[in-house]
VEXMI-313249 format. One record per residue: x, y, z of N, C-alpha, C in turn. Coordinates in steps of 0.001 Angstrom, whole numbers, plus 500000, padded with zeros to 6 digits. Each point is the difference from the previous one (the first is absolute). Layout:
% residues N
XYZXYZXYZ
...
This chain:
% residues 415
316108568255314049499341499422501159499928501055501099
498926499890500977500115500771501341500893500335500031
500301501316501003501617499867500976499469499283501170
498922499362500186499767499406501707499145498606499215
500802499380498498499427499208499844499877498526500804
501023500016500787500483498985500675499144499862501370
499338500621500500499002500227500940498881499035499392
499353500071498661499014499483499832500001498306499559
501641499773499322499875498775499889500346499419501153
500814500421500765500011499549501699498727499466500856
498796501076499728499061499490500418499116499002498944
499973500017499128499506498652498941500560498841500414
500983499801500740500943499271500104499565499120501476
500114501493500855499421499526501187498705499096499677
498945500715499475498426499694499800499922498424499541
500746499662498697500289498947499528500398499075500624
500750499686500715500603499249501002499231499111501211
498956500680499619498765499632500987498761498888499141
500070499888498892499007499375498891501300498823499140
499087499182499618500456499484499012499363499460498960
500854499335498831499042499932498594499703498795500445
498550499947499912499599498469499769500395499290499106
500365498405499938500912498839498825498491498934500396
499991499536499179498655498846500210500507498736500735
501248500104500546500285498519500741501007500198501117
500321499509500352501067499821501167501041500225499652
501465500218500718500914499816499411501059498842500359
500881499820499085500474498896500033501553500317499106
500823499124499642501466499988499863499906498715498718
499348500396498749500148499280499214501032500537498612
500311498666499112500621500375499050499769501357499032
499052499709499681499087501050499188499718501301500507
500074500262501524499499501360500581499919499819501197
499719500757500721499487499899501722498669499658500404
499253500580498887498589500091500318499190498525498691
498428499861500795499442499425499047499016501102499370
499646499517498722498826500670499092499073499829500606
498479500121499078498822499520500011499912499119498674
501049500183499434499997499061498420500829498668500402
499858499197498593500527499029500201501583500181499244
500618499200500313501860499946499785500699498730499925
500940500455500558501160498871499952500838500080501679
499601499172500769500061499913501819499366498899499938
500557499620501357499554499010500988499108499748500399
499225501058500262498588500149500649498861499914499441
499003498796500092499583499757499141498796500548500219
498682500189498932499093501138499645498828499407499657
499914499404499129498707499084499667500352499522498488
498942499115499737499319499220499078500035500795498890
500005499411498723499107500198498720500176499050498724
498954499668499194500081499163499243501452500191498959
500601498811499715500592499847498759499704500678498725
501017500797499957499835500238498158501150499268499698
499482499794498280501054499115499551501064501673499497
501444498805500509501360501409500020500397500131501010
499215499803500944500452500403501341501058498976500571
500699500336501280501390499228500175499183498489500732
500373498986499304499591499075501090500547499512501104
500948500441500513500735499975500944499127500834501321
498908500597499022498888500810501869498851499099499694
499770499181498973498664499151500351500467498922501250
498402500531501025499776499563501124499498498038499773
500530499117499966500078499230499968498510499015501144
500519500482501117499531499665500787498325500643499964
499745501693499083498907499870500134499530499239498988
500360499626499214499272499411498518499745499036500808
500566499048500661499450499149500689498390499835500445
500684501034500635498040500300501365499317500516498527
500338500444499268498533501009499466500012499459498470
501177499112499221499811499338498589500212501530499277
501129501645500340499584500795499634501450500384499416
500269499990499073501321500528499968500394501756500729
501132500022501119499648501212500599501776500161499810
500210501394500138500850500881500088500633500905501521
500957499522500842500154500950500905500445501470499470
499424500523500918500865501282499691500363501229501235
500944500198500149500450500706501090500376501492500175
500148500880500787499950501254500440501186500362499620
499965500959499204501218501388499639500415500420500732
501172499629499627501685501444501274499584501022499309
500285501038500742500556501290499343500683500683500905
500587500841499497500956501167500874499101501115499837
499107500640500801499375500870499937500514501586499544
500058500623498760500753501643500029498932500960499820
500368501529500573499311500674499596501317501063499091
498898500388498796500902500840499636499076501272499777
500887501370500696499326501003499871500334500716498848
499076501208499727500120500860498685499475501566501041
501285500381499864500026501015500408500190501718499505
498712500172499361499690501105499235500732501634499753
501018500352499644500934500750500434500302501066498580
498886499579499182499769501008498923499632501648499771
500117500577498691499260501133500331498610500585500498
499591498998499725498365500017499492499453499839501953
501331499509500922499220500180501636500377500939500148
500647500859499596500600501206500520500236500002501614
500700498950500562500117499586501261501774500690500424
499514501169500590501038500975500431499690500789501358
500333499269501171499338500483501360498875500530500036
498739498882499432498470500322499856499028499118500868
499258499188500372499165499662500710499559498638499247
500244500114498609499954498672499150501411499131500091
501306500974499934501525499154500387499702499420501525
499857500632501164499801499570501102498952498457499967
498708500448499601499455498664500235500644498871498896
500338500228499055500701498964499336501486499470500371
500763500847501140500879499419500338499485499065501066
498853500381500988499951499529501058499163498261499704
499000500393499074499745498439499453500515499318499265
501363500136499662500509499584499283501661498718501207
500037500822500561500184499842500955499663498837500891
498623500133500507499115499021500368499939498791499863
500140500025498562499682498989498983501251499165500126
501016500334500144501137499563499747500215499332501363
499859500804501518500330499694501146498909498655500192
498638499930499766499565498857499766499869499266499451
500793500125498443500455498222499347501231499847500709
501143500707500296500695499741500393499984499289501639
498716500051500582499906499409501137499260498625499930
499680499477498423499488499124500142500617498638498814
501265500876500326500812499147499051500086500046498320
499332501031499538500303500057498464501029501029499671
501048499192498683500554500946499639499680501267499253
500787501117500191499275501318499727501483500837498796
498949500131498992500932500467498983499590501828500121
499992501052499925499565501579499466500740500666498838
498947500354499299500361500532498372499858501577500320
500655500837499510499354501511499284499692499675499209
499347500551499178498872499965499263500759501916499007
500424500201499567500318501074498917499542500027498565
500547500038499490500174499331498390500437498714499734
500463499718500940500885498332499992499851499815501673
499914498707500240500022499499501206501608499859500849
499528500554501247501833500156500169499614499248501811
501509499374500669499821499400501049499914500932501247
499349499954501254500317500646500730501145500571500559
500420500932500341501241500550500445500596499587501398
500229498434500284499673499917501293500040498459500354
499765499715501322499064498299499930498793500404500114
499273499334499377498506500103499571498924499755501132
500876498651500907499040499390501311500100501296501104
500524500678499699500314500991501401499639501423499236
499178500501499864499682500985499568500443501272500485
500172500370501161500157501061500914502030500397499537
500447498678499373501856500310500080499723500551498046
498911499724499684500202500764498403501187501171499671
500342500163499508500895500954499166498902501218499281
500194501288500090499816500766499532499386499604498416
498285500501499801499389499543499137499607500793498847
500151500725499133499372500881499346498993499987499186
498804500253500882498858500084499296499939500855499360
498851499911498486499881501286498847501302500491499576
500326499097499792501771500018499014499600500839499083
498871499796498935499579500962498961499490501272500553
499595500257501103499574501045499819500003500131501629
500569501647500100500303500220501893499503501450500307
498700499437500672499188501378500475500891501232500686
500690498811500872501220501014501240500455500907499084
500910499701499371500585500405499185499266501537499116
498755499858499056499380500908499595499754501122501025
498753499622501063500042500897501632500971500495500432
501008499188500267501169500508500904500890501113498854
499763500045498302500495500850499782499538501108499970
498542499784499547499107501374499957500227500730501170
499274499501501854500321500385500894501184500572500232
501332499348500107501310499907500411500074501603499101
499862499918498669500519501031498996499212501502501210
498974500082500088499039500682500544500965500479501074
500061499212501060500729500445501052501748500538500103
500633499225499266501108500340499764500001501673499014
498981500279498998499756500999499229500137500900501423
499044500014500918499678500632501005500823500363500859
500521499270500764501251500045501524501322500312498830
500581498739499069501244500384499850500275501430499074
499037499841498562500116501037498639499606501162500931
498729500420500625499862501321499997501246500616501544
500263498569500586500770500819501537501385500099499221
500502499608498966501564499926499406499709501393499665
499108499987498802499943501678499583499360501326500961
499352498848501028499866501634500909501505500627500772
500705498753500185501044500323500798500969500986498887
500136499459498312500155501209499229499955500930500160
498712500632499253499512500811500335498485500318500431
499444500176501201498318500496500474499398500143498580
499236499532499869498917499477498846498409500934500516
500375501105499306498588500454500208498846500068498494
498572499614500837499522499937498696499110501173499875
499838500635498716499706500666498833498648499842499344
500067499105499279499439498814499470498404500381500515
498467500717499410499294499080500363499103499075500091
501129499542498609499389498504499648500032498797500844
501424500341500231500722498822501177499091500196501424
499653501275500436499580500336500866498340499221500527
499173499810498439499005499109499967500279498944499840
501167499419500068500325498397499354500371499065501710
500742501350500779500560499151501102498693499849500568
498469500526500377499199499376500621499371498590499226
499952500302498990499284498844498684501348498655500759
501669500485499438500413498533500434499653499310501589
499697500685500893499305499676501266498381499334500113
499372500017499133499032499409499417499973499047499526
500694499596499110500687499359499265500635498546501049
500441500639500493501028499090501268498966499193501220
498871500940499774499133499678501025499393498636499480
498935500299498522499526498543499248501153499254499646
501262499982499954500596498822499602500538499262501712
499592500607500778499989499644501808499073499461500005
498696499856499864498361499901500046499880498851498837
501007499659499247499667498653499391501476499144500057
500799500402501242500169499099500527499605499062501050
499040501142500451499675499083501153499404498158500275
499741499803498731499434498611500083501037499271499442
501518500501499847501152498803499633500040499999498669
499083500435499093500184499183498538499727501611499395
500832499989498453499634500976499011499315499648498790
498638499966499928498912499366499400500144500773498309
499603499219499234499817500308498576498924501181499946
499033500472500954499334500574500256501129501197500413
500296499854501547501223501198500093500902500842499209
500502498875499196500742500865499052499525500330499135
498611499947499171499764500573499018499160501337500579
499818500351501400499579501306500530501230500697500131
501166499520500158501467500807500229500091500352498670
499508499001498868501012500578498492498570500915499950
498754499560499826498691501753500127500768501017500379
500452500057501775499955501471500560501597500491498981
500745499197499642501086500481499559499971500297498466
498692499661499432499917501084498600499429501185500382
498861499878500778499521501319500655500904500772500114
500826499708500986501166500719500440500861501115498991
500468499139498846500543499897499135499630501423498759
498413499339500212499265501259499035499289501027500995
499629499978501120500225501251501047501374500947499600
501519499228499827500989500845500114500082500814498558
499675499174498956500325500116498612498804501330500214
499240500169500326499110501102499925500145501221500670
500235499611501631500303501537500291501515500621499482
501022498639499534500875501152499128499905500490498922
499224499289499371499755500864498709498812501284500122
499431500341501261498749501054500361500895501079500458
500977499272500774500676501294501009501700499734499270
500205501367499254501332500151499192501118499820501069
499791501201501044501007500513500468499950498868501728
501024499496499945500631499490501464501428499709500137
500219499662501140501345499893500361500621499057499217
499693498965500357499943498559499898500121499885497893
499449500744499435499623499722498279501384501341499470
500077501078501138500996500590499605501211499794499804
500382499271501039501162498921499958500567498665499358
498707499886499565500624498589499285499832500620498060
499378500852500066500284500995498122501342499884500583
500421501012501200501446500548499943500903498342499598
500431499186500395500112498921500040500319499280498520
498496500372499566499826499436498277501121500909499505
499502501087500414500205500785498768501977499784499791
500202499741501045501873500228500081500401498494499611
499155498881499783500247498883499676499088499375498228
499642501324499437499500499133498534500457499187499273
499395498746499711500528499326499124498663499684498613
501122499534499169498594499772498401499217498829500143
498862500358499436499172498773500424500083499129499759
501157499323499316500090498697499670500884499731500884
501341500714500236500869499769500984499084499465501321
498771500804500274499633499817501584499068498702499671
499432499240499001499255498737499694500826499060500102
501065500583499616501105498373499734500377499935501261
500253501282501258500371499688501158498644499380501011
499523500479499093498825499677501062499589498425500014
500084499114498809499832498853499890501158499445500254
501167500039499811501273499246500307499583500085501833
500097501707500770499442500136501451498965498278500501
498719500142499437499321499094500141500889498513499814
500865499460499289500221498404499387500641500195501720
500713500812500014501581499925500783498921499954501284
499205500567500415498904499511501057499579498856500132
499473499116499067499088499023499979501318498939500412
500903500310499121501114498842500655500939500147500839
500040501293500666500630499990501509499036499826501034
498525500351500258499768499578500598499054498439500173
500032499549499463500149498387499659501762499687500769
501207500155499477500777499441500819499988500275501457
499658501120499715499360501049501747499482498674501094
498459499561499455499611499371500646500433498131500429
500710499627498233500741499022500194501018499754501266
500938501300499960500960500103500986499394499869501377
499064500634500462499265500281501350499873498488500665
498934499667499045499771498466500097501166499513499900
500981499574499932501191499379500147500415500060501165
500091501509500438500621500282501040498834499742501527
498915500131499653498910499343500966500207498663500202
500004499295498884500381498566500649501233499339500358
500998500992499630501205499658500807500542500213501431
499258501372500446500128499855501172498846499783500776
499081499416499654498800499773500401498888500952500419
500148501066499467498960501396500099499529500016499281
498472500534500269498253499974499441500727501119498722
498757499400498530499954500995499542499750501240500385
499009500576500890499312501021500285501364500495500671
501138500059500647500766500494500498500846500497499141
500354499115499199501110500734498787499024501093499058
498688500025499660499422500823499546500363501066500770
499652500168501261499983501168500648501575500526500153
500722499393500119501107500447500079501301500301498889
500779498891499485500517500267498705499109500155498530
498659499342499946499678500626499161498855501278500031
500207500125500320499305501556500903501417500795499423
501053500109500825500799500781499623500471500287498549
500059498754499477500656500099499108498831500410498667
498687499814499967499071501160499285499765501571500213
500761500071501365499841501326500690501423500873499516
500649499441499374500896500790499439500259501184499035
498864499712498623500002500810499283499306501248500818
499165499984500956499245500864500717501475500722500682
500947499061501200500568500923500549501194500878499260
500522499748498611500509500778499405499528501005499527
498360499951499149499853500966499627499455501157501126
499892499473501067499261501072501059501458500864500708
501260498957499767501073500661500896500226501441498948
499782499315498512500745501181499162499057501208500033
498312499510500084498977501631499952500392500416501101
500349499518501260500108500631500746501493501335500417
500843499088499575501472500768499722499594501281499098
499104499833498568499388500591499327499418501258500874
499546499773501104498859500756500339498464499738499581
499490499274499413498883499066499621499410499094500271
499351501233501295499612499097501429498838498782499409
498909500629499433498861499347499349500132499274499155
501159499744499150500234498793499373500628498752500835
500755500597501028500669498749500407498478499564501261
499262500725500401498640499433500749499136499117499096
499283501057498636499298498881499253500404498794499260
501502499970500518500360498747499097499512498951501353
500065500468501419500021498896500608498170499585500251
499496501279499616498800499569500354499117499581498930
500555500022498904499956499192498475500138498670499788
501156499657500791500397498821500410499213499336500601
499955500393500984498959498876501284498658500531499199
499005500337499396498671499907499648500165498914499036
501167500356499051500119498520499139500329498980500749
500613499711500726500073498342500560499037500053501083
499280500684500444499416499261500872498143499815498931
499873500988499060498943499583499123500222499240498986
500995500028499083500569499628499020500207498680499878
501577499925501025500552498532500035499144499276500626
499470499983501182499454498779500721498542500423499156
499234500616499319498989499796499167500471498984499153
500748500166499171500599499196498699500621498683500510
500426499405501202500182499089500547498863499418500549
499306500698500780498719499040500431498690499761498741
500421500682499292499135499438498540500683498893499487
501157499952499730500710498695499360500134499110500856
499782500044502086499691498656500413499850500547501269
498699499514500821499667500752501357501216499831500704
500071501177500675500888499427501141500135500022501237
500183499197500589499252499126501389501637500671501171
499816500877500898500978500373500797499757499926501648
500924499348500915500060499572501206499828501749500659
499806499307501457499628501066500505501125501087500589
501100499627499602500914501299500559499978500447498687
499792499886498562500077501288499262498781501332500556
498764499286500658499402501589500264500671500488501034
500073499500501127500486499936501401501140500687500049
501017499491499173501445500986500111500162500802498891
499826499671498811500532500501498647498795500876499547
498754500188499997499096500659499730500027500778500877
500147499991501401499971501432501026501032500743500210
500888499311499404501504500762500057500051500987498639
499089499838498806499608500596499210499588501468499814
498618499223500344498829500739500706500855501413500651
500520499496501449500669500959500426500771500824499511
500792499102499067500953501370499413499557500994499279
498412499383498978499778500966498995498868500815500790
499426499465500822499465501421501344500993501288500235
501241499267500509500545500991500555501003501111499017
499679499162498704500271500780498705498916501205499846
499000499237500288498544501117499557500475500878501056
499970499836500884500301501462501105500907501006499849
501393499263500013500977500784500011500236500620498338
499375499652499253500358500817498744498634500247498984
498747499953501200498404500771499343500527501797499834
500282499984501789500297501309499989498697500822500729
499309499203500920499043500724500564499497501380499825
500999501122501182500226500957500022500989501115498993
500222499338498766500515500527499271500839498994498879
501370500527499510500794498906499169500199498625500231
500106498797499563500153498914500454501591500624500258
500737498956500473501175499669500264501013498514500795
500586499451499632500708499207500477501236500282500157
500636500344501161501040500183500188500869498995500612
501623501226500542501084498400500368499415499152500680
499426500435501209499841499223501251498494499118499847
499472500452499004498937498763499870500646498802498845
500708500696499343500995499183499276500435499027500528
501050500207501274500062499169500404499643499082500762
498783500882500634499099498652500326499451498764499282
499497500857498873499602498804499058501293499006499516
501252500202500008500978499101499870500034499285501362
499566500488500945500334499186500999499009499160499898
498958499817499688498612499468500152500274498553498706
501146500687498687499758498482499644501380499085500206
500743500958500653500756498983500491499777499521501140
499023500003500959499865498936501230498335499163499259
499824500103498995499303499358499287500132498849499611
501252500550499127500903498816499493500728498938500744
500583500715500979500858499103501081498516498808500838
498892500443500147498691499528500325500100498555499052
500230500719498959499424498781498904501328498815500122
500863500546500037501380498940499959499993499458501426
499865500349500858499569499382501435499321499069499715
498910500187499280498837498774500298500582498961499151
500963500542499212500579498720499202501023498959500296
500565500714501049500978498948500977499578499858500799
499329500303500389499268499618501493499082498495499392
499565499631498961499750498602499424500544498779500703
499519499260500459500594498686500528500670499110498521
């Protein structure tokens, strides 16, 4: 659900409060219900006429009209009921309702709906709607005191975004300022050297289709395009151009680590299982921990699980760098972020659009943006070698730790 979901059913609430459901009769304090029907029942109040069928109770033939009219007649009288509404409240994968513009208006009429049966005297039941119907988390007549709701149980955009992004930035401020503070990371490389303007490009169209909130089936299948391009752009100029920094270093690398090719298949597929099912508990866990303390997916993306994909990156960059292998521990990070920001959220917004509130561009996309700008600068190398040294090092550590503290602020700061 929102983190400011409570704003919108507040005002549904308000809005509602003002209307009510029309009942076809008056109300009243009968056995059967409060209200009358427009049908006929079992009450006091009597309704009209109709001929005898044989079966019927004779205890309602009108006596007195057979009289006047020689007609055998039947009273029959107006239905109680207890008026309910029961809502169905859509909370599946298929809304992908995760701080989007479709969760908002469906909280707020939903809402509505409730504040005006409830003002006109019907009882009010609310379902989720999942795989199985489950009760509201809450009292149902008061919408605004709900309990923490989790929409798109199956499937959590935050979550995908906030890791791709989160990974991106954390790659950025924490991996390259840990190893600059190592050792100054100068690049060599100039492969890397054409890659840091490309990932700034890169950063720019996945900015430029956020701007309308949603990551369209359209969007991502131009992110997974530019990222085969990409892909076979690289596969080509290394195989054209033998000699670089960057290809020299990672032979050196191979060459001191050979293994037989079956040895490296069997690691390589066991590598893959041991992936597919850690990060599955990965995201299980997140979600757990989002709805326990009541924080948006998109926050735990960016933050613990951000970090915790950003790991294999900050080991292997601490060791090239200890190494002296400045250009491996750079193109791993800028390897990294071209794959998640083309890759993952391509391969996610193909398997289900995804619809994002407006502080992912606003805070989390410019905080990006910025870092991998100020990546392009400080390690293009204008006037000569790139370089990143201590003191931009530690700027960029400083940059994601008042980032972070940003993000955990806004999370207690929650009413």
């Amino acid at each position: 659900m929102p983190e400011n979901y409570r704003e919108y059913l507040h005002a549904g609430e308000e809005i509602g409060s003002l209307f009510s459901m029309s009942v076809p009769s008056g109300v009243f304090d009968g056995l059967g219900g409060n209200r009358f029907s427009n049908r006929t029942g079992s009450s006091l109040e009597f309704m009209e006429h109709r001929d005898y069928i044989p079966g019927d109770d004779l205890r309602r033939l009108d006596w007195s009209a057979y009289a006047r009219t020689d007609r055998l007649m039947v009273k029959q009288y107006r239905e109680e009921v207890c008026p309910r509404l029961e809502l169905l409240l859509d909370t599946s994968s298929s809304m992908a309702l995760d701080n989007s513009e479709k969760s908002r208006s469906t909280l707020f009429i939903a809402a509505a709906l409730i504040s005006a049966a409830v003002n006109s005297g019907f009882t009010v039941r609310v379902h989720l709607c999942r795989d199985t119907l489950e009760p509201i988390p809450g009292d149902a007549t008061r919408p605004a005191s709900w309990d923490m709701i989790n929409f798109s149980q199956a499937w959590n955009p935050g979550i995908a975004l906030g890791n791709a992004y989160g990974s991106n930035i954390t790659n950025i401020a924490l991996i390259l300022g840990i190893t600059a503070l190592i050792s100054p990371i100068a690049v060599h490389s100039q492969v890397l050297r054409k890659e840091l303007p490309i990932l700034a490009l890169v950063t720019g169209l996945a900015a430029w289709q956020l701007l309308d909130g949603e990551i369209t089936r359209l969007d991502a299948l131009v992110l997974l395009g530019v990222f085969g391009a990409l892909m076979t752009w690289t596969i080509w100029q290394g195989m054209r151009k033998k000699e670089d920094a960057l290809a020299s270093e990672i032979k050196q690398e191979l060459e001191g680590r050979a293994l037989p090719l079956r040895r490296a298949i069997f690691w390589l597929v066991a590598g893959l299982l041991l992936l597919i099912v850690s990060s599955r508990v990965l995201v299980w866990g997140a979600v757990e921990i989002a709805q326990g303390f009541g924080v948006s997916d998109l926050i735990i993306g960016l933050t613990i699980i951000a970090v915790g994909t950003s790991l294999p990156e900050l080991a292997s960059s601490i060791i090239a760098a200890r190494k002296g292998e400045h250009d491996i521990a750079l193109g791993n990070i800028l390897g990294s972020n071209l794959f998640n920001t083309l890759a993952v959220v391509g391969i996610a917004g193909t398997i289900h659009p995804l619809a994002v509130g407006p502080e992912v561009f606003n805070r989390d996309m410019l905080v990006m943006a910025a870092l991998t700008l100020s990546l392009f600068v400080i390690g293009y190398g204008f006037r000569g070698q790139g370089r990143i040294n201590r003191v931009e090092g530690a700027l960029l550590m400083a940059a994601y730790i008042g980032y972070t503290l940003y993000l955990l602020s806004t999370v207690f700061s929650q009413p």
